[in-house]
C-alpha positions in Angstrom: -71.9 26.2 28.3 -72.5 25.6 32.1 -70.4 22.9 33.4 -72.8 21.3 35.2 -74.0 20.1 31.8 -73.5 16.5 30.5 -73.4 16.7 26.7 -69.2 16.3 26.6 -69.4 13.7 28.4 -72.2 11.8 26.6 -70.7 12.4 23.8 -68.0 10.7 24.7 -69.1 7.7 26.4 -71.9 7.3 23.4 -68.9 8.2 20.9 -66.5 5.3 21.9 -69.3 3.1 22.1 -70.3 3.8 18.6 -66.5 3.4 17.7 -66.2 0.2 19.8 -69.1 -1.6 18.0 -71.6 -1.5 20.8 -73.9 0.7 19.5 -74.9 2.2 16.0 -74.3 6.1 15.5 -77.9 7.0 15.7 -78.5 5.4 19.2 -75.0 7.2 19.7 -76.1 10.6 18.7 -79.5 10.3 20.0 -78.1 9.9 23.8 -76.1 13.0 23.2 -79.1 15.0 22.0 -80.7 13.6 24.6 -78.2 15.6 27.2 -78.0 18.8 25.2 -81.4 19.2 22.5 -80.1 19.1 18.8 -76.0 19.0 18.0 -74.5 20.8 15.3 -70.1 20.8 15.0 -70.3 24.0 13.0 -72.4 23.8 10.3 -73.1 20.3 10.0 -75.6 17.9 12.4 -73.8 16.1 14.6 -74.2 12.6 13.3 -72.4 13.7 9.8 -69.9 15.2 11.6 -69.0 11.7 13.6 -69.7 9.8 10.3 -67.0 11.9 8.4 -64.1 11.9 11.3 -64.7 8.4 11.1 -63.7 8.5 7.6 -61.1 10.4 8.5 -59.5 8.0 11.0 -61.1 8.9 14.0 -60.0 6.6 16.8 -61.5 7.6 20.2 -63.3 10.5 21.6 -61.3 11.9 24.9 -63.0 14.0 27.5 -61.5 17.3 29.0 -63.1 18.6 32.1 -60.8 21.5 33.5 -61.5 24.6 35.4 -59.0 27.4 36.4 -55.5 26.9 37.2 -56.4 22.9 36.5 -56.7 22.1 32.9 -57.6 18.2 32.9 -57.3 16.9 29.9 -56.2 19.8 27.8 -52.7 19.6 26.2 -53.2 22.9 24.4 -53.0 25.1 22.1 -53.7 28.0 24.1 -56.8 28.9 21.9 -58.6 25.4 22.8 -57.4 25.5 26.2 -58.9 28.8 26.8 -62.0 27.7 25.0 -62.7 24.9 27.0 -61.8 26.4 30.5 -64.6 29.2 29.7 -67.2 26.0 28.7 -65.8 23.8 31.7 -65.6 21.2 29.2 -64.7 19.9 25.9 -63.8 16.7 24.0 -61.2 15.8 22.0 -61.3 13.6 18.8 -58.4 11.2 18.1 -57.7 10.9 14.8 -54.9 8.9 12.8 -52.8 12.1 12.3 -54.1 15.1 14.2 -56.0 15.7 17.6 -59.3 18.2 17.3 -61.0 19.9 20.2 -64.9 20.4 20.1 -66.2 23.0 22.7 -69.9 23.3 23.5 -72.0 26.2 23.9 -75.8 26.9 23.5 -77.2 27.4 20.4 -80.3 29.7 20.2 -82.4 30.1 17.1 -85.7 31.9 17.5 -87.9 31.8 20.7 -88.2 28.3 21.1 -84.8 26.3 19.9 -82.2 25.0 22.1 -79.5 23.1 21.4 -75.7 22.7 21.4 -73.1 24.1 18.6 -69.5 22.3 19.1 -66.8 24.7 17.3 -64.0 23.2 16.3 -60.2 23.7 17.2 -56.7 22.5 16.9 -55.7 20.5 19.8 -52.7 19.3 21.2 -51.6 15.3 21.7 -53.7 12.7 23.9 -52.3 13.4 27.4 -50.9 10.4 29.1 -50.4 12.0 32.6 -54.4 11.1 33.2 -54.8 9.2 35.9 -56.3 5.4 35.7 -59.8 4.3 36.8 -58.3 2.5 40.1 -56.6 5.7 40.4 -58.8 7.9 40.5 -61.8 5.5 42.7 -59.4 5.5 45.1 -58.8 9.4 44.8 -62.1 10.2 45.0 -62.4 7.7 47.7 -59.4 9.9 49.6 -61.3 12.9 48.9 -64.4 12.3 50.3 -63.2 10.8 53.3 -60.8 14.5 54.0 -64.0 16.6 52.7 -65.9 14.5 55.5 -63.6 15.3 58.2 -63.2 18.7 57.1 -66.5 19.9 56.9 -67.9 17.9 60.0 -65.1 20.2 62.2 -66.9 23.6 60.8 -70.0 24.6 62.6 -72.1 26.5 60.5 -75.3 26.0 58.5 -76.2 22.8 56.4 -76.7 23.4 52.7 -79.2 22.3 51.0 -79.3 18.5 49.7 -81.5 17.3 46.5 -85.0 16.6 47.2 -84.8 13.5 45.7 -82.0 11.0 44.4 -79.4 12.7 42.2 -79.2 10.4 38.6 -77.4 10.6 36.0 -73.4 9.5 35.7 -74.9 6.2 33.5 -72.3 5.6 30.6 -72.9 3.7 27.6 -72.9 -0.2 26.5 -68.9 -1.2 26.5 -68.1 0.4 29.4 -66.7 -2.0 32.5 -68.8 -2.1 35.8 -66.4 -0.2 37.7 -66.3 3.1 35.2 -70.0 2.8 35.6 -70.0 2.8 39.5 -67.0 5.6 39.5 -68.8 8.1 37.0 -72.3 7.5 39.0 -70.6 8.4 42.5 -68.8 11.0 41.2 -72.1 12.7 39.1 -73.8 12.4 42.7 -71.0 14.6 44.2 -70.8 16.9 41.6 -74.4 17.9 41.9 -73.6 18.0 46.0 -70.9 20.6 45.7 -72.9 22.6 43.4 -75.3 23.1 46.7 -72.5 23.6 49.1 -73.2 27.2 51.0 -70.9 29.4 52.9 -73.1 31.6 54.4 -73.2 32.4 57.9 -69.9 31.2 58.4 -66.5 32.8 59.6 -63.5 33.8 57.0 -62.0 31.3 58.3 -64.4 28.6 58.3 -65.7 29.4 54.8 -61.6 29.0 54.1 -61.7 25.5 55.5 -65.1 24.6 54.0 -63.8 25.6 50.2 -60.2 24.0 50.6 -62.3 21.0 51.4 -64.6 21.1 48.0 -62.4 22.2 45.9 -60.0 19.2 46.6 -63.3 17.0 45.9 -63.8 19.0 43.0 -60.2 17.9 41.2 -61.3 14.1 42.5 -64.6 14.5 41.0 -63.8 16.0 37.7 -60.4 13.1 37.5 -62.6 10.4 38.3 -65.3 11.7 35.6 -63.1 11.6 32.5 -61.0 8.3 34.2 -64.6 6.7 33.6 -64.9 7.8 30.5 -61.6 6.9 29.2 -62.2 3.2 30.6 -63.3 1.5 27.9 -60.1 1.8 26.3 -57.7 0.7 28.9 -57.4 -2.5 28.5 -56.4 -2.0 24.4 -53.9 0.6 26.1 -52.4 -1.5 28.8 -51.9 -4.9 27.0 
């Protein structure tokens, strides 16, 4: 699955809002489809899937974004974590008395269908290193300002920027203002350094420039699942 796509992350912020009454399980599962064409978790579509982990006790839906040597949001085992480094994301469903990790990748049937297949895996417990929403705005808020002042002091070619407005980032109904604003920002930057461009420059200007991203990079992808993770905080910090 390529990273750059948004169905782990819709399912999430359309999965807690499902699971925090603000929107039925069709709306829920239509968003997702939405982001990916039609879900399946194995053999089953996705909406049975949710409806039966529900029965089962499911609590929240967690989001994993990690890439090598920085797996956010994975708390193993090695099986999943390896799983969802290779997709460049995953989510994890919460339940009463186990942790399960769904992993995306394309699903091809015939000439003309596209969707997503999550397998399912064992995964570890909820990790509680993850940094906070203000913590990570003002991360990624750190970030850009060092990317800024990094990039501005290598001479080289400009990349390309999007013809038009980057959207997307929008979470669901339940979510605060603020994890709105932080997951829209950081969507817009994600999309950014997936045009950056080295070429033409020196080693050691093409050093400088991807010191500079990838730093944005770990602020982008912390204040992504931050955002997502919002509309639980204030159940977790009272």
């Amino acid at each position: 699955m390529r990273p750059e796509s948004t169905v782990c992350p819709s399912l999430v912020a359309w999965g807690n809002a499902w699971l925090s009454g603000h929107v039925g399980l069709d709306e829920a599962a239509d968003h997702v489809e939405a982001a990916g064409g039609p879900a399946v978790v194995g053999e089953l579509p996705l909406r049975k899937h949710l409806a039966n982990l529900r029965s089962d006790g499911l609590r929240e839906l967690r989001l994993a974004l990690p890439a090598p040597g920085d797996p956010l949001g994975l708390s193993g085992p090695p099986a999943f974590n390896s799983a969802a480094v290779d997709a460049g994301q995953a989510v994890i469903a919460v339940l009463a008395d186990r942790n399960l990790g769904l992993v995306p990748s394309l699903d091809r049937r015939g000439s003309s269908y596209v969707g997503v297949r999550f397998d399912v895996h064992d995964a570890g417990p909820v990790r509680h290193d993850l940094p906070s929403l203000a913590e990570a705005e003002r991360d990624l808020s750190d970030a850009m300002r060092a990317a800024t002042e990094a990039l501005t002091s290598v001479d080289g070619p400009v990349g390309d920027r999007p013809g038009r407005p980057v959207r997307g980032g929008e979470l669901a109904p339940g979510y605060p203002g603020r994890a709105h604003r932080v997951s829209t920002l950081a969507t817009r930057l994600a999309a950014v350094l997936r045009l950056a461009d080295s070429r033409g420059l020196t080693t050691g200007q093409v050093a400088v420039r991807e010191s500079a991203l990838r730093e944005l990079d770990r602020a982008v992808r912390r204040a992504l699942v931050a955002a997502h993770h919002a509309i639980f905080e204030p159940v977790r910090h009272q």
